[in-house]
MDAnalysis code that builds the backbone (N, CA, C; Angstrom):
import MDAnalysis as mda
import numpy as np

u = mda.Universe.empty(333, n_residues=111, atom_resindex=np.repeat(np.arange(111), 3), trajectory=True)
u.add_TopologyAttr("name", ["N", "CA", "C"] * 111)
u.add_TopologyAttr("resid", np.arange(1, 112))
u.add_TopologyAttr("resname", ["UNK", "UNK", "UNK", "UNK", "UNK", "UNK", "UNK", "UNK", "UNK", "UNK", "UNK", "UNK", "UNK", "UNK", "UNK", "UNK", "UNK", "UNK", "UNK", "UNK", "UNK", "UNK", "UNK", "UNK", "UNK", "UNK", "UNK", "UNK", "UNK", "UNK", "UNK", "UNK", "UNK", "UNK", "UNK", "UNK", "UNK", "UNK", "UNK", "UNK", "UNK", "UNK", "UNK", "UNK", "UNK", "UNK", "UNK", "UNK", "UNK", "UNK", "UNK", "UNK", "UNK", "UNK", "UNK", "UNK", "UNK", "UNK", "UNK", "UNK", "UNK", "UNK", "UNK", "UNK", "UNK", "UNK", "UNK", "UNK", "UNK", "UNK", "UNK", "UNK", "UNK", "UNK", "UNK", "UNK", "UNK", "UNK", "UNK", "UNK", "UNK", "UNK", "UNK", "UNK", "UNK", "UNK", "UNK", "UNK", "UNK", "UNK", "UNK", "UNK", "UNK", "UNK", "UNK", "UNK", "UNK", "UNK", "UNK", "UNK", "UNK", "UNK", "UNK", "UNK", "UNK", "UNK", "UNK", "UNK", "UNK", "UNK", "UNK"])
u.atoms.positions = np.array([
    [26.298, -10.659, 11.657],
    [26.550, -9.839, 10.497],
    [25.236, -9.577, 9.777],
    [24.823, -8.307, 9.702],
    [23.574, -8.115, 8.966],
    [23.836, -8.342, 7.353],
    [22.638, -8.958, 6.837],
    [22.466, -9.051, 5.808],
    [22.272, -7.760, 4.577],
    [23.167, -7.277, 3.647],
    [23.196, -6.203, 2.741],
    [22.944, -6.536, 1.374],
    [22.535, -7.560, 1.210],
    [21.887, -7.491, -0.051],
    [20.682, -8.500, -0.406],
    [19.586, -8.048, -1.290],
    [18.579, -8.171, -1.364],
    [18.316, -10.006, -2.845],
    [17.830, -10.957, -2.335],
    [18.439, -11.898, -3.598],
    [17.436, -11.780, -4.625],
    [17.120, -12.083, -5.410],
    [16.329, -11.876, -6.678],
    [15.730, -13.230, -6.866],
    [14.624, -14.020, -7.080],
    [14.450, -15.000, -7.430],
    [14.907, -15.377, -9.163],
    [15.869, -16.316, -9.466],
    [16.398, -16.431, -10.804],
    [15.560, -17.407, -11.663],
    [14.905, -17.006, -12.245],
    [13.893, -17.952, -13.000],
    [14.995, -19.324, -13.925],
    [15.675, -18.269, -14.471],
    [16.695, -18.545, -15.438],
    [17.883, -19.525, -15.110],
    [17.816, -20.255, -14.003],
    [18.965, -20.962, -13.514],
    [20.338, -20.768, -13.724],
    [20.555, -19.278, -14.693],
    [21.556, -18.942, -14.869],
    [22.982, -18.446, -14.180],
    [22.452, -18.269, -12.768],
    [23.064, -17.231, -11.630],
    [21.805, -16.563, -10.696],
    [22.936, -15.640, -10.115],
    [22.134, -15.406, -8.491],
    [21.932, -13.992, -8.956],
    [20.811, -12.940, -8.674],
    [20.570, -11.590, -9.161],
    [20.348, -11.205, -7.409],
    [21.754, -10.167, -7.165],
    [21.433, -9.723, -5.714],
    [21.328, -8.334, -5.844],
    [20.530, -7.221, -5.114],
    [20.704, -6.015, -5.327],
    [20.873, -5.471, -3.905],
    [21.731, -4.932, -3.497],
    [22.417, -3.866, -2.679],
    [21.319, -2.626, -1.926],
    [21.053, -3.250, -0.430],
    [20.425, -2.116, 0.268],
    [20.442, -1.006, -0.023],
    [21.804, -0.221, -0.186],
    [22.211, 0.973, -0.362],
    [21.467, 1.290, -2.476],
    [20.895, 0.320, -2.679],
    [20.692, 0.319, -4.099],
    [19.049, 1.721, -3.941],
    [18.483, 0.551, -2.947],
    [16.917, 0.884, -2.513],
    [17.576, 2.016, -1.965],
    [18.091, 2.072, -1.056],
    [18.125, 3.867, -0.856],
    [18.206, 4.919, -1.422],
    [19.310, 4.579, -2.474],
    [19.206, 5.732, -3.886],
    [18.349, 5.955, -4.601],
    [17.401, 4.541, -4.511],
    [15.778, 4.733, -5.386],
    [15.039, 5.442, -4.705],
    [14.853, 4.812, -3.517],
    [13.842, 5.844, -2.476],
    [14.345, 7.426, -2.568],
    [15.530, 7.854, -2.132],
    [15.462, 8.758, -2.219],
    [15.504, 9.865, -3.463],
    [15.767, 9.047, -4.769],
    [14.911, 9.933, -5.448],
    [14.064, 9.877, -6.216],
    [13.111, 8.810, -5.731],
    [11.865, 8.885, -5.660],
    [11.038, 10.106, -5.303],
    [11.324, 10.128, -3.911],
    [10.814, 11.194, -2.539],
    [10.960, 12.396, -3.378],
    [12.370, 12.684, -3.817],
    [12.851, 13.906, -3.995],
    [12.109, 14.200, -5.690],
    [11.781, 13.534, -6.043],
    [10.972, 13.652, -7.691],
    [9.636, 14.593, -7.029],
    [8.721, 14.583, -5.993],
    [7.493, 15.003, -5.374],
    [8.125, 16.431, -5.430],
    [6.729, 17.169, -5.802],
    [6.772, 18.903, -5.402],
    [7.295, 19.268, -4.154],
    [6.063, 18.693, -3.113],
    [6.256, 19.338, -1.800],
    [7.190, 18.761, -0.968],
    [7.814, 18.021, -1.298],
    [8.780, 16.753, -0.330],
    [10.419, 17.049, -0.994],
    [11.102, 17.141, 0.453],
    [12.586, 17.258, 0.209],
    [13.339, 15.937, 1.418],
    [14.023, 15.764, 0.813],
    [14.615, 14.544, 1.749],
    [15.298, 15.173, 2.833],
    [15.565, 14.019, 4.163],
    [16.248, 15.595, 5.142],
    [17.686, 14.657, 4.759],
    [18.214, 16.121, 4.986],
    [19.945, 15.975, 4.380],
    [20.976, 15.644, 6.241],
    [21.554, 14.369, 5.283],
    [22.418, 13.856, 6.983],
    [23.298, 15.104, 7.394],
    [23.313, 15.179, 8.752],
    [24.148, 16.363, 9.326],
    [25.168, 16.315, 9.280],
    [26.556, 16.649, 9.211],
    [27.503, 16.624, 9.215],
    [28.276, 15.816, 10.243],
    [27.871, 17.241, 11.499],
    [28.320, 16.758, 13.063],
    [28.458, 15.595, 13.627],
    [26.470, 15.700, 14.134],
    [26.589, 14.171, 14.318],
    [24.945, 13.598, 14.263],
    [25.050, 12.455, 13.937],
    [23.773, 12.144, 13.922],
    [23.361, 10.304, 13.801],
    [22.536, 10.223, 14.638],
    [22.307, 8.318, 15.264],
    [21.753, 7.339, 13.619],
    [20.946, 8.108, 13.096],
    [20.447, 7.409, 11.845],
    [20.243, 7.898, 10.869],
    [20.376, 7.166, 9.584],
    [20.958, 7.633, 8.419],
    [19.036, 8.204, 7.847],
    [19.039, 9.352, 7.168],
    [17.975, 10.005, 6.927],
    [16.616, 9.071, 6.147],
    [17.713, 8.446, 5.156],
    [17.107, 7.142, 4.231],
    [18.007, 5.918, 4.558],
    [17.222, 5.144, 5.182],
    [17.613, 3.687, 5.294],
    [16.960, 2.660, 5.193],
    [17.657, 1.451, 4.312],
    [16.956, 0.192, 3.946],
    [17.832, -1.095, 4.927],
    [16.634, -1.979, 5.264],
    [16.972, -3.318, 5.938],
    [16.370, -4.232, 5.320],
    [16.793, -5.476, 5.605],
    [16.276, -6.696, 5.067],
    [15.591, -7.283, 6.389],
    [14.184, -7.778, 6.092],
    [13.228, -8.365, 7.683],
    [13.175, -9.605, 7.179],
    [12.944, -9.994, 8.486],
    [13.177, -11.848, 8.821],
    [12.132, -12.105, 7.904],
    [10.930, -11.458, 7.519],
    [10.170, -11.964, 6.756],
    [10.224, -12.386, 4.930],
    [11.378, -11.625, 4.600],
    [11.998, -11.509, 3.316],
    [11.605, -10.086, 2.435],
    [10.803, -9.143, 3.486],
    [10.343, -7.659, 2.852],
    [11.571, -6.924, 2.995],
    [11.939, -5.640, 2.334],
    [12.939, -4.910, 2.106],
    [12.121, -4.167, 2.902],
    [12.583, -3.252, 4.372],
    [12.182, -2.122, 4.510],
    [12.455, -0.991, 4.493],
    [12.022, 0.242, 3.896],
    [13.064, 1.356, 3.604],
    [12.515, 2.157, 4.544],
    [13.349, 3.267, 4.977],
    [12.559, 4.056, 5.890],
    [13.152, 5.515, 5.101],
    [12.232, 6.653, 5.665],
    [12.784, 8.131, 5.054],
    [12.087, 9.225, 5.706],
    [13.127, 10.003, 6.271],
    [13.088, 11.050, 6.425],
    [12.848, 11.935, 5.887],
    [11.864, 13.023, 6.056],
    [11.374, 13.972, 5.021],
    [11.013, 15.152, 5.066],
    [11.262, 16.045, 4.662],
    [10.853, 18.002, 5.138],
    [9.537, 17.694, 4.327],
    [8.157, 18.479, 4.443],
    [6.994, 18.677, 3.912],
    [6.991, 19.792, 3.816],
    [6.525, 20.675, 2.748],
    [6.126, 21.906, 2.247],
    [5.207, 22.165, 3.223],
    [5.542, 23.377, 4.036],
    [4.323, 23.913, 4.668],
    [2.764, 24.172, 4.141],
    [2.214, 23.949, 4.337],
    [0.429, 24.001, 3.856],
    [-0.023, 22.768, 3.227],
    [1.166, 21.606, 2.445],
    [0.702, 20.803, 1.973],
    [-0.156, 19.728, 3.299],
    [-0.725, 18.722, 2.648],
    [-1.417, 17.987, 3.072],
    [-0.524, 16.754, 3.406],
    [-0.499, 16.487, 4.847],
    [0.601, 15.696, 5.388],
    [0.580, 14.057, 5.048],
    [-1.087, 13.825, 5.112],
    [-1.166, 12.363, 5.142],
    [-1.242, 11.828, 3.242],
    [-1.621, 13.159, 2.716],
    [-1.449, 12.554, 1.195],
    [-0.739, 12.909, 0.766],
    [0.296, 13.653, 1.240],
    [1.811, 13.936, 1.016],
    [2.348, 12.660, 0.991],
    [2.566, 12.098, 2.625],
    [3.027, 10.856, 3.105],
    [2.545, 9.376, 1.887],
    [1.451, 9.628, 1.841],
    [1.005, 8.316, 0.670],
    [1.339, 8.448, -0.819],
    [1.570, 9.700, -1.359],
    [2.350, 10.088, -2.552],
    [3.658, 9.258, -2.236],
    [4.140, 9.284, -1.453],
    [5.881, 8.788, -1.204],
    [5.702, 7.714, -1.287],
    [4.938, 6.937, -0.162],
    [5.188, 5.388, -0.614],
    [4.762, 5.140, -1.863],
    [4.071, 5.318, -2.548],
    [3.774, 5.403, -3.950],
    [4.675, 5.310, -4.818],
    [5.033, 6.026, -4.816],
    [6.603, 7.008, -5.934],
    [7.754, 5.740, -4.984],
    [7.927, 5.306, -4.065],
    [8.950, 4.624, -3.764],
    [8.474, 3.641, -4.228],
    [7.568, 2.859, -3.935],
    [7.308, 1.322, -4.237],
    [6.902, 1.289, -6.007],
    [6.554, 2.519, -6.405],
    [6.438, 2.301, -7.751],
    [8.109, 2.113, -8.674],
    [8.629, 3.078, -7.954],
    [10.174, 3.110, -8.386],
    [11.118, 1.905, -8.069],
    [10.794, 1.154, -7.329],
    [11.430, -0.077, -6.879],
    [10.986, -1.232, -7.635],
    [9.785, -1.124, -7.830],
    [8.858, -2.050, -8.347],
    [9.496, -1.839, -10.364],
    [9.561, -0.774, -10.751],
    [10.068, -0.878, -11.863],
    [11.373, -1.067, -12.199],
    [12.074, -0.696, -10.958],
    [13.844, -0.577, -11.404],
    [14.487, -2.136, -10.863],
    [13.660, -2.742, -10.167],
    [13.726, -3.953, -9.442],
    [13.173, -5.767, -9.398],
    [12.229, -5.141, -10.861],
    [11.231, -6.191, -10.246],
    [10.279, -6.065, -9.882],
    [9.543, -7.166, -9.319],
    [8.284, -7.084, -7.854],
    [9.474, -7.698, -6.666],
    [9.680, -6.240, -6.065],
    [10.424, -6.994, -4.529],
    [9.503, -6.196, -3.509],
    [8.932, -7.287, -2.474],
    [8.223, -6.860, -1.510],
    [8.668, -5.874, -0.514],
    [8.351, -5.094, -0.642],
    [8.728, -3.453, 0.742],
    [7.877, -3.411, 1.302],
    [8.556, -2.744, 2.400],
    [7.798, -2.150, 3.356],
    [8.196, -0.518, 3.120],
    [7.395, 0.686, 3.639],
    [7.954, 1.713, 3.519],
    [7.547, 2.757, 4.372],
    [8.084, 3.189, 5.291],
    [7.976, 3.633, 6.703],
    [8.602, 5.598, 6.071],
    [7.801, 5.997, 6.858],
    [7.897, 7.453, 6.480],
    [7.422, 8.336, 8.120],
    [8.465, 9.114, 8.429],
    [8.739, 10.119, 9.231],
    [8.959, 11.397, 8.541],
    [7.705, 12.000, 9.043],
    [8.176, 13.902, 8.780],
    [8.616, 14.552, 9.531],
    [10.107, 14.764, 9.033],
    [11.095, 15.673, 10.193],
    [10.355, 16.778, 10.360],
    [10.144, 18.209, 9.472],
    [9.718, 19.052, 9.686],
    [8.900, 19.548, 8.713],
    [8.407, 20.510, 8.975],
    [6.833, 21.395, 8.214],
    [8.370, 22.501, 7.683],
    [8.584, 22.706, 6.040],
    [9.365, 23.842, 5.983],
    [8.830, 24.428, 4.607],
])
């Protein structure tokens, strides 16, 4: 059974603070989608093997998110690409805490 939620270290001995994979995905993706030239790619209807934005938990204890992404034609791909992890890990990092990510980025297409 894969693991779906992320634990929080509780300073406070008060309780357990867990946050929900699907949490980081809604951040990431609108994160991504906050950028000028960057549109998230939208899941297909039909059919399709992997989800456009997806987060896992690694044996190492990093959250990794991954995302799919359309790039504005003419923009600049690789500081496009580093704007995102940026804007994601900054957005996680504030809505979250400090939780360690990883953040993996694929450009579907030039549009």
């Amino acid at each position: 059974m894969a693991i779906s939620y992320y634990r929080l270290e509780n300073y406070g001995k008060n309780g357990t603070t867990a946050i929900s994979l699907s949490t980081f995905e809604a951040i990431a993706t609108i994160a991504a989608s906050s950028l000028e030239d960057v549109t998230v790619k939208k899941k297909r209807e039909d059919f399709w093997l992997t989800k456009p934005v997806s987060a896992s938990l690694k044996k190492d204890g990093r959250v990794q998110v991954s995302l799919e992404v359309n790039v504005k034609k003419g923009a600049k791909v690789d500081e496009t690409c580093t704007k995102i992890q940026q804007e994601v890990a900054s957005a996680i990092e504030m809505m979250c805490e400090t939780v360690p990510v990883r953040i993996i980025i694929k450009v579907a297409a030039l549009k």
